[in-house]
C-alpha positions in Angstrom: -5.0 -9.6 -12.2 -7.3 -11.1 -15.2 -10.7 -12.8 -13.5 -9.7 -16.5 -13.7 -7.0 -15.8 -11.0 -6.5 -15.7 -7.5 -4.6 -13.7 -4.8 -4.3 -14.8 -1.2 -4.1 -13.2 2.2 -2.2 -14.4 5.2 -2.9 -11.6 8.1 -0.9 -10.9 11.4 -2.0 -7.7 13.0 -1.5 -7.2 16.6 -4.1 -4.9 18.4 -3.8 -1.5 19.0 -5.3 1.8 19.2 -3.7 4.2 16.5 -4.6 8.1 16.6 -6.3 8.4 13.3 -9.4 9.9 11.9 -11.5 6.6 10.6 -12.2 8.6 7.1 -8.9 9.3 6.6 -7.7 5.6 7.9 -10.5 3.9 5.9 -9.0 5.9 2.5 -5.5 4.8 3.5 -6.6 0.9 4.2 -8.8 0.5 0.9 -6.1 2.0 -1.4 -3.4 0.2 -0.1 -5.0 -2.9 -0.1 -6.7 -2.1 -3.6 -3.1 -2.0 -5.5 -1.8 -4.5 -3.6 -4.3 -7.0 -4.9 -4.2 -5.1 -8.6 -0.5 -5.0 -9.0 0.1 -8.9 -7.4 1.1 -11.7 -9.6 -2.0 -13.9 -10.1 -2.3 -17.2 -7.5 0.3 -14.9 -4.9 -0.2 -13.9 -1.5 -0.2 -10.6 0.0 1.0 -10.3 3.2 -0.1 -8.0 5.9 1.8 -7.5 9.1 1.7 -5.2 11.7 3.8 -3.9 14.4 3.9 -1.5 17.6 7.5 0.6 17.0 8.1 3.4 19.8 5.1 5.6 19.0 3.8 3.9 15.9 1.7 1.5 14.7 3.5 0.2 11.5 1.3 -1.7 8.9 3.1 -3.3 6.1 1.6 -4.7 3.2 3.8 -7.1 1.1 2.6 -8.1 -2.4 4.9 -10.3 -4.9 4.5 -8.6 -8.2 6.3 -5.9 -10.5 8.5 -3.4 -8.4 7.4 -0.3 -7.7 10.1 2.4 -9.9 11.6 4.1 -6.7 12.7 6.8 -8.8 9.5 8.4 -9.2 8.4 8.5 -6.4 8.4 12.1 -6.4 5.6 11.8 -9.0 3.4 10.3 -6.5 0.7 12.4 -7.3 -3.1 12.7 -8.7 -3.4 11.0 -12.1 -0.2 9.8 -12.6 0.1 5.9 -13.2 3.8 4.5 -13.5 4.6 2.5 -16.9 1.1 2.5 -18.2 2.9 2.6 -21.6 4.2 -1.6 -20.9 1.6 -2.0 -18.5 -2.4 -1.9 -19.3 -3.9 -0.5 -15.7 -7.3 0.2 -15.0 -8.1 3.7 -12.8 -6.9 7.1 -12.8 -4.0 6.7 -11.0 -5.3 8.7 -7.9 -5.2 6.2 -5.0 -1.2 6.5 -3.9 -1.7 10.4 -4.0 -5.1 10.0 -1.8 -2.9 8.1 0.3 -0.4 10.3 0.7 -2.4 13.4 1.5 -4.4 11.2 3.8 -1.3 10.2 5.6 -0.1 13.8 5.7 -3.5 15.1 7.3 -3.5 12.4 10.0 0.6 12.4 11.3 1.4 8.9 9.6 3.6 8.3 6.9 4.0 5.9 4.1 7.3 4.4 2.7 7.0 2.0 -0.4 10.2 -0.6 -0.7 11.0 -3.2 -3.0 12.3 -6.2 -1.2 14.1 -9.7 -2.7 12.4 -11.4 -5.1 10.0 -9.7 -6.6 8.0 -7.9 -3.2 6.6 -4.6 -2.9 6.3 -3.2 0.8 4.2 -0.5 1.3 4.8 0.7 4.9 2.2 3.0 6.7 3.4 4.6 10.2 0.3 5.7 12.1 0.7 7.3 15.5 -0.8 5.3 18.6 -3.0 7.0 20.8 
């Protein structure tokens, strides 16, 4: 997003007590949020909702912007950025692969979607304690 624009939150997160290390939850929350407000349209709003499932918290993250190219994401890894040829991007392209490990060491998992028009969903399933 250039300086001059804006990106909104609207927040719904019910309470609950997840089984997570706060390190490794801390790393997962500022990443996630980080590209969601980096990758959003400018003057959108980023949605974050949460959920109790069975045995999971679920925290999505919805950000109207370019879609994520679900076809690599087996490249989700440590300095890879996706389409920095068409698209200038700041950073090393570290933050989804210190998400993933940091999902892996705590039990949670993270699914990215693209939803109608235009939303990416990034979807992280932390156990409750």
């Amino acid at each position: 997003s250039d300086l001059g624009s804006q990106v909104h939150a609207r927040i719904n997160l019910p309470e609950a007590t997840v089984h997570c290390r706060e390190p490794l939850l801390t790393t997962m929350l500022t990443e996630l949020l980080g590209n969601a407000v980096k990758f959003a349209d400018p003057d959108s709003t980023i949605v974050i909702s949460g959920q109790v499932a069975a045995s999971r918290y679920i925290l999505h993250i919805d950000n109207v912007g370019r879609p994520f190219p679900l076809d690599r994401l087996g490249e989700v890894g440590a300095f890879v950025q996706f389409d920095r040829e068409r698209h200038e991007q700041q950073g090393l392209g570290i933050g989804l692969a210190l998400v993933t490990q940091a999902a892996r060491l705590s039990q949670s998992t993270l699914d990215i979607s693209n939803l109608p028009p235009h939303t990416v969903r990034l979807s992280l399933h932390i156990p409750l304690a």
